[in-house]
C-alpha positions as CSV (number, residue, x, y, z in Angstrom):
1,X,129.4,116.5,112.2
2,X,127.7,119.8,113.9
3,X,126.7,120.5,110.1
4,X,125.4,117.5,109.6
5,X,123.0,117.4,112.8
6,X,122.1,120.7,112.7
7,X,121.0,120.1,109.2
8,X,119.4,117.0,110.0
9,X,117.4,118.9,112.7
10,X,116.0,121.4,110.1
11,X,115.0,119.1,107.7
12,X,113.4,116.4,110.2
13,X,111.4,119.5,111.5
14,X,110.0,119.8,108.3
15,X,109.1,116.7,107.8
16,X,107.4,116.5,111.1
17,X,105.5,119.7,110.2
18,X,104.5,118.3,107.2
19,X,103.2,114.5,108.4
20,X,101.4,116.4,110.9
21,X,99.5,119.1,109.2
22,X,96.7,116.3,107.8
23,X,96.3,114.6,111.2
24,X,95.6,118.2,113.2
25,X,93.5,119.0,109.9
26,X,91.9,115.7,110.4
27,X,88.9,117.0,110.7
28,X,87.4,119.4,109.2
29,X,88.9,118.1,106.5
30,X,86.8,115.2,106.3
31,X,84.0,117.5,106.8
32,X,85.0,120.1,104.0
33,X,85.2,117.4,101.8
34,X,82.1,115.4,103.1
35,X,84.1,111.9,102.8
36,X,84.8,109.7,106.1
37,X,87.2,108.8,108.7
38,X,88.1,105.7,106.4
39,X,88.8,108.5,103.1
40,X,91.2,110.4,105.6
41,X,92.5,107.8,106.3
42,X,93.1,106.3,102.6
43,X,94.9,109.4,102.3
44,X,97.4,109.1,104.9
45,X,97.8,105.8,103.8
46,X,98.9,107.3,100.1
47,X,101.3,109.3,101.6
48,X,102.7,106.3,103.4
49,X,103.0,104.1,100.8
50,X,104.9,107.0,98.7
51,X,107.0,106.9,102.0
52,X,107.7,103.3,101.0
53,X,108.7,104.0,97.7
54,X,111.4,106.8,98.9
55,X,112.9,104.3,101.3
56,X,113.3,101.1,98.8
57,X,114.7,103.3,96.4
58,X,116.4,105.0,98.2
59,X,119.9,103.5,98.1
60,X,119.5,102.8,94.2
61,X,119.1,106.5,93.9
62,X,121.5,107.6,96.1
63,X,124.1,105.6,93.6
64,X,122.2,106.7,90.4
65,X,121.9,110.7,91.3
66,X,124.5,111.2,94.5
67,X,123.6,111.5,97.8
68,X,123.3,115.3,97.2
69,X,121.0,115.3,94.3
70,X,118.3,112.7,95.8
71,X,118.2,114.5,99.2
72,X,117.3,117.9,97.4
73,X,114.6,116.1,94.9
74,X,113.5,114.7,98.1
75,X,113.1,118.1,99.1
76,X,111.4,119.8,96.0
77,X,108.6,116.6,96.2
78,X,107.8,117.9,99.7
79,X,107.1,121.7,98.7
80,X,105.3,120.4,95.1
81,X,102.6,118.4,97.2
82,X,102.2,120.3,100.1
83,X,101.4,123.2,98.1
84,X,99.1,121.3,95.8
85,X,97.3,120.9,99.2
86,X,97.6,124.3,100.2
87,X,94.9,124.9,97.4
88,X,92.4,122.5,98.4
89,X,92.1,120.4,95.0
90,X,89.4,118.0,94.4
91,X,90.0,115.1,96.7
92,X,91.1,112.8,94.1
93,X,93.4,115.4,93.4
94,X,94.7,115.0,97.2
95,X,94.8,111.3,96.9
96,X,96.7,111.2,93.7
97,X,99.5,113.9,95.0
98,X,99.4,112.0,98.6
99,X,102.6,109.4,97.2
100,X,104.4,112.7,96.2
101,X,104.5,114.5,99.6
102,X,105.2,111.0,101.2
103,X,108.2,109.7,98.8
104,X,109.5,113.3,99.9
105,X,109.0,112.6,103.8
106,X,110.3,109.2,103.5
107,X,113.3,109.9,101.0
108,X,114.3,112.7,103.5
109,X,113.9,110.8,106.7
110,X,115.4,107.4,105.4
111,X,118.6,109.5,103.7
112,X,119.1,112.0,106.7
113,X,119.1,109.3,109.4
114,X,121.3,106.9,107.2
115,X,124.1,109.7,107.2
116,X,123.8,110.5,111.0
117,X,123.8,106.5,112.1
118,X,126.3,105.8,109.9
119,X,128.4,108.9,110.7
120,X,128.5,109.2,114.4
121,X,129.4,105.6,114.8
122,X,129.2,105.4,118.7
123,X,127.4,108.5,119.4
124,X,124.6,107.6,117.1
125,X,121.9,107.4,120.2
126,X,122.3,111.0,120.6
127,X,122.9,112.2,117.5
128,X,119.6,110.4,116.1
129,X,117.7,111.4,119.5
130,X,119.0,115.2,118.9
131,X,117.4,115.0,115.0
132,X,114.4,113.1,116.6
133,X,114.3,116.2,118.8
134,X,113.5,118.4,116.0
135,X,110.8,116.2,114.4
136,X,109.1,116.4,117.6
137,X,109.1,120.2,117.4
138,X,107.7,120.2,114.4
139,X,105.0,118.0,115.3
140,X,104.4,120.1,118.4
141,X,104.0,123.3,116.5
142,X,102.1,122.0,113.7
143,X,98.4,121.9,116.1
144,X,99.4,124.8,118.0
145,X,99.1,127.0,114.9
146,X,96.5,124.5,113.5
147,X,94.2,125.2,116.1
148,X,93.3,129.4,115.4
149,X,93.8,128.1,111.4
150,X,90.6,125.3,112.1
151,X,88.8,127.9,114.3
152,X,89.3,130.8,111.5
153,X,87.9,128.3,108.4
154,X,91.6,128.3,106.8
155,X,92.7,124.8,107.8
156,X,94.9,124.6,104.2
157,X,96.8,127.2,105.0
158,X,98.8,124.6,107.1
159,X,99.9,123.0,103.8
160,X,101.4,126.6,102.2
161,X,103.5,126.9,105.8
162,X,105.1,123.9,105.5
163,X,105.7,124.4,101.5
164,X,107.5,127.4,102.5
165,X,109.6,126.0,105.0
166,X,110.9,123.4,102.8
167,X,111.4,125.6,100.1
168,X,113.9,127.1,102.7
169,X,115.1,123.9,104.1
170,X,116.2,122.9,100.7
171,X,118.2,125.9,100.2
172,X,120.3,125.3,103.0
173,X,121.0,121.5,102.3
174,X,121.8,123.6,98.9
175,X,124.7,126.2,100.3
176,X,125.9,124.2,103.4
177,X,126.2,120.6,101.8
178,X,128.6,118.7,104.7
179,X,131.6,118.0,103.4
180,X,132.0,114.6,105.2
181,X,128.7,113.1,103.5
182,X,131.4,113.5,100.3
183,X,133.4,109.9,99.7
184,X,135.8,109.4,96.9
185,X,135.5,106.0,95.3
186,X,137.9,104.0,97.0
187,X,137.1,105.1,100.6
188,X,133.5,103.7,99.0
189,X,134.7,100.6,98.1
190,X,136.3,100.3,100.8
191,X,133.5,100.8,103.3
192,X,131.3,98.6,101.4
193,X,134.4,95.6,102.1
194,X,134.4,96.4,105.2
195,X,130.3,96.3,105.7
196,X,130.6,93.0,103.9
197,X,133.0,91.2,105.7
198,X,131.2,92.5,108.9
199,X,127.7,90.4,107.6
200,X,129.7,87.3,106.8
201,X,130.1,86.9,110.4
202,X,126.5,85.3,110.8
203,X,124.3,83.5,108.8
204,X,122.1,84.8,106.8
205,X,119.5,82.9,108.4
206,X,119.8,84.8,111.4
207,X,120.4,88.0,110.2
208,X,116.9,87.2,108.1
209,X,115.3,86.6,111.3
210,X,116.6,89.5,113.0
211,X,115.9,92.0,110.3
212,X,112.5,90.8,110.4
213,X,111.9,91.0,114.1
214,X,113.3,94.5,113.9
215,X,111.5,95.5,110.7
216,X,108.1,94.4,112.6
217,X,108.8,96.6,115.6
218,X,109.5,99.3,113.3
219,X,106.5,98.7,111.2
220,X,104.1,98.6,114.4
221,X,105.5,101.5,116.2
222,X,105.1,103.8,113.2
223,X,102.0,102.4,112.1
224,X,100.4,103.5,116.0
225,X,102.4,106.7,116.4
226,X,100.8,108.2,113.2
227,X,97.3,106.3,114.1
228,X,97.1,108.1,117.6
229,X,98.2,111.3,116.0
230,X,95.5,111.1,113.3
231,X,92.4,109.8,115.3
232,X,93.5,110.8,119.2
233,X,91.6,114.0,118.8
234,X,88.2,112.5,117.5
235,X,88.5,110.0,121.0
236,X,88.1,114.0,122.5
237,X,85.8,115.4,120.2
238,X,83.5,112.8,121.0
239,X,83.7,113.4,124.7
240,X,82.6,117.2,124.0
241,X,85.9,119.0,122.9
242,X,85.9,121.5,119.8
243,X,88.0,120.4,117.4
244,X,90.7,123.3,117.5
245,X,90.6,121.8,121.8
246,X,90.9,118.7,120.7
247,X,94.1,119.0,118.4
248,X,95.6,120.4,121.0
249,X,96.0,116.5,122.8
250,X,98.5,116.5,120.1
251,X,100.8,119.9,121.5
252,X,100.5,117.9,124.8
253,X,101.6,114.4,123.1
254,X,104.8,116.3,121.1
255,X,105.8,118.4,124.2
256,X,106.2,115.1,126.2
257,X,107.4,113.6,123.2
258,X,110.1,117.0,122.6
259,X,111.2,116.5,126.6
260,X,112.2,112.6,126.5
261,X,113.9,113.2,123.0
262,X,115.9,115.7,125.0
263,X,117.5,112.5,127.4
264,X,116.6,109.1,125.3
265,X,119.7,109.0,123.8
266,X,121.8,109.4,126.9
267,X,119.5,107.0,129.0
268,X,119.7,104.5,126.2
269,X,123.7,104.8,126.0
270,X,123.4,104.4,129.9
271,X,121.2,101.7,130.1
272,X,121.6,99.7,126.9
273,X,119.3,99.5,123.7
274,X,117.5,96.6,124.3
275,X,116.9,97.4,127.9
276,X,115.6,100.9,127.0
277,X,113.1,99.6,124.1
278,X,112.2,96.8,126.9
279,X,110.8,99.4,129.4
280,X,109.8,102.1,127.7
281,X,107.5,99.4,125.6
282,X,106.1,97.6,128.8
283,X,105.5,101.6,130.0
284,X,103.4,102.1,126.8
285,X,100.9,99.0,127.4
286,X,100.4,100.1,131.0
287,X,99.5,103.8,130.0
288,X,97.4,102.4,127.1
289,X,95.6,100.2,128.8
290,X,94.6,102.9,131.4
291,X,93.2,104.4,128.5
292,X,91.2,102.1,128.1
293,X,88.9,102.5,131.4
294,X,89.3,106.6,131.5
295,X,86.5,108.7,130.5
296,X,87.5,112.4,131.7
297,X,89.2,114.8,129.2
298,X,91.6,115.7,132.0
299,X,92.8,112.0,132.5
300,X,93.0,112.0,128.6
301,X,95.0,115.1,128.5
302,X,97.7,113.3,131.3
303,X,97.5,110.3,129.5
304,X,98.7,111.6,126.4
305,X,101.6,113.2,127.7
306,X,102.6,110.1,129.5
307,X,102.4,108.7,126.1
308,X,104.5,110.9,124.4
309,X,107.2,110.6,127.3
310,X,107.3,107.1,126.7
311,X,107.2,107.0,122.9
312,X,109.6,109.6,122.7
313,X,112.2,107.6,122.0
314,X,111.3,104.5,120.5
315,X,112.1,104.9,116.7
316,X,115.0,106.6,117.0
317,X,116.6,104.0,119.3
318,X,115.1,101.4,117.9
319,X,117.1,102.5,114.6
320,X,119.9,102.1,116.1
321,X,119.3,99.2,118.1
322,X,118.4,97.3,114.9
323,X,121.7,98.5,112.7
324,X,124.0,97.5,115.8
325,X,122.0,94.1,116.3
326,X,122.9,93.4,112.2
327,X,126.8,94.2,111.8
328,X,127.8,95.7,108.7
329,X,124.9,97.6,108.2
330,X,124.9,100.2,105.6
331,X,122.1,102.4,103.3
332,X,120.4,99.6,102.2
333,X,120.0,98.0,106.0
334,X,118.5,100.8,107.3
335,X,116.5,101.7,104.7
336,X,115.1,98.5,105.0
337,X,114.2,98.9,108.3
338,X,112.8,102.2,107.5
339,X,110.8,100.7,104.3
340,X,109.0,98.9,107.8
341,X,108.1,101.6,109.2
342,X,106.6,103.0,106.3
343,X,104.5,100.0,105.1
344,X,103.5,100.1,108.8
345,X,102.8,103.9,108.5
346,X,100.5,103.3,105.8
347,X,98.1,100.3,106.3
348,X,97.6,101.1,110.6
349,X,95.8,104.0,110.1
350,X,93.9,103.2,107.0
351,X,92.8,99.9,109.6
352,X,92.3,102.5,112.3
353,X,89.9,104.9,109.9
354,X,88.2,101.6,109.0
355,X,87.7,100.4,112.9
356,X,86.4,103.7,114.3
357,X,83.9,103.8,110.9
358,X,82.5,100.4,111.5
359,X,82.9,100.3,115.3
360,X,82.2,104.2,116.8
361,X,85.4,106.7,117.8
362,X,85.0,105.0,121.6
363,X,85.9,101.4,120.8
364,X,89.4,102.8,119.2
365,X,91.2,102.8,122.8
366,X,90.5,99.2,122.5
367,X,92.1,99.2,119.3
368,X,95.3,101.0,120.3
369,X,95.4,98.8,123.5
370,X,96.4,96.0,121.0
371,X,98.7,97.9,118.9
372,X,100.9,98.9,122.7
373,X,101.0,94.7,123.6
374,X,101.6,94.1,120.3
375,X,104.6,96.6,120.1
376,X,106.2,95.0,123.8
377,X,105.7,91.8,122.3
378,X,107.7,92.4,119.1
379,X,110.1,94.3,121.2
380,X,110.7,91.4,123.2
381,X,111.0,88.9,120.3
382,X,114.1,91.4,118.7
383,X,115.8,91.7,121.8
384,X,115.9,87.7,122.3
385,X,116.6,87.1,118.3
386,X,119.7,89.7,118.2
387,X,121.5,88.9,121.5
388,X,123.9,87.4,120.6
389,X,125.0,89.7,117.5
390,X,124.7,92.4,119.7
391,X,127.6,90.4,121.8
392,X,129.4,90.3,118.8
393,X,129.3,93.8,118.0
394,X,130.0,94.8,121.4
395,X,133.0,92.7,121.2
396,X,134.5,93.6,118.1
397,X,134.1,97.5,119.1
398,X,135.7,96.7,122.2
């Protein structure tokens, strides 16, 4: 199991270097290119939808190449795109090999957490908060070193970094495959009795429902986390910041973010999943809505870190929450409830580029405002629709 996480931890750092490296790029990208906020935004939304892709088909692949086959394909995709980016093509170039480098985040992400939740059984809030740890470093280091490549003209070298590093990341997946992750066919078949049996015991009427309410959750969180990260440091730029100062909001946002990742898991095994998710997302609105009436860049600064704190560990627990609220859930479940978060992933921001072109960078706070009530209100319906599953689950592992 230390394999396992500590390769889980490389490769989510990866792919929080890479789905980071076009928001702290953000823009003078847009700039270099001469399109808009909107075409930036098309392009996260490309990656995104590829990020779909990776998690529908994920379980399909998984039985057609082997767990260890897709996971290293998932791999090469990543170091393909992002060093197609590395060499600044023409943007339709960069739109057409956006799907690529997402169906290589997403397949990664969706695969990797699927063998941690469904391997550490009770421990599964720290083990995914520990992986969730990484992704945060990643994200955290990504504007920290994107800030002297902005201010030296060589924003694209970002792109050949994180190439490299999954060149290497692949390699170890490669040598150090974990040996658990390997199933013969009858402890397979007999897993997949087992998860069966285990979703006979509700309807599938509420289990719709449920996977639904936690899908949506899933869908909004992501869909704001990579929003904020992609358009937090224009809110900045247009109070006065540099750009390279600005994309540093997001160092602050990932080192809160890195610090509650360090405890989420433990507070959430403490206090309970759905109470966790309950006041972490009522914490959200209230530091959101501040937002809304703050001007100064310090108060900005503060807010984002209170932010990241808060956030930190929403999608990991909420991941877990969701496949402990649906018993019996397997690779398909949460891949599922990952396929949320990607179609989430990939229309927000596009809807976000498209708000700030047609109403100004200012009138985004308002924007994200909604996104945090909407989040506590999802939340809140999950929490109510999977009760008494979570009873029964609680039960049956008693």
């Amino acid at each position: 199991m230390t394999r396992l996480v500590i390769l889980g931890c490389i490769a989510f750092l990866v792919v929080g270097l890479g789905q980071l490296v076009v928001g702290t790029v953000m823009e003078p990208m847009v700039h270099a290119y001469g399109v808009q906020y909107g075409d930036g935004g098309q392009l996260v939304m490309n990656q995104f939808l590829g990020g779909v892709a990776g998690v529908l088909l994920a379980p399909w692949l998984m039985k057609l190449l082997g767990k260890k086959k897709l996971l290293l394909t998932a791999l090469a995709c990543m170091v393909l795109a992002e060093g197609i980016y590395a060499f600044q093509p023409p943007w339709l170039m960069m739109l057409i090999t956006g799907p690529i480098a997402g169906f290589g985040f997403g397949t990664t992400e969706a695969v990797v957490a699927s063998f941690i939740i469904l391997t550490a059984g009770n421990n599964a809030n720290v083990a995914m908060s520990r992986v969730e740890v990484s992704f945060g470093v990643g994200a955290l280091l990504m504007p920290f070193a994107g800030a002297p490549l902005i201010s030296s003209g060589n924003w694209m070298t970002g792109f050949a970094v994180v190439s490299v590093l999954a060149i290497v990341t692949l390699v170890l997946w490669l040598l150090f495959w974990p040996r658990e992750l390997d199933q013969s066919k009858e402890e397979a078949k007999e897993a997949e009795i087992k998860s069966a049996q285990a979703q006979a015991s509700i309807s599938r009427s509420r289990r719709n429902i449920i996977m639904i309410a936690c899908g949506l959750f899933i869908a909004v969180y992501v869909g704001f986390e990579i929003s904020l990260v992609h358009y937090f440091p224009s809110l900045l730029v247009k109070n006065g910041l540099s750009d390279a100062s600005a994309s540093l909001s997001l160092s602050v946002y990932w080192g809160a973010m890195v610090l509650g990742r360090l405890v989420s898991g433990h507070i959430a095994d403490r206090w309970g999943g759905a109470p966790y998710m309950l006041v972490t997302c009522s914490a959200c609105a209230v530091l959101f809505l501040i937002l809304g009436i703050t001007e100064s860049t310090g108060g900005m600064f503060a807010l984002a870190f209170g932010m990241g704190l808060v956030m930190s560990g929403m999608y990991s627990i909420a991941i877990v929450f969701s496949s402990r609220a649906l018993p019996g859930s397997n690779e398909k479940t949460i891949s599922f409830l990952m396929m949320f978060g990607g179609v989430g992933g990939a229309f927000m921001p596009k809807l976000t580029g498209w708000f700030i072109d047609r109403n100004g960078v200012a009138d985004m706070r308002w924007l994200f405002v909604g996104f945090a009530i909407a989040m506590l209100a999802v939340i809140a319906w999950a929490i109510i629709a999977s009760r008494k599953t979570r009873k029964l689950a609680e039960a049956t592992a008693a």
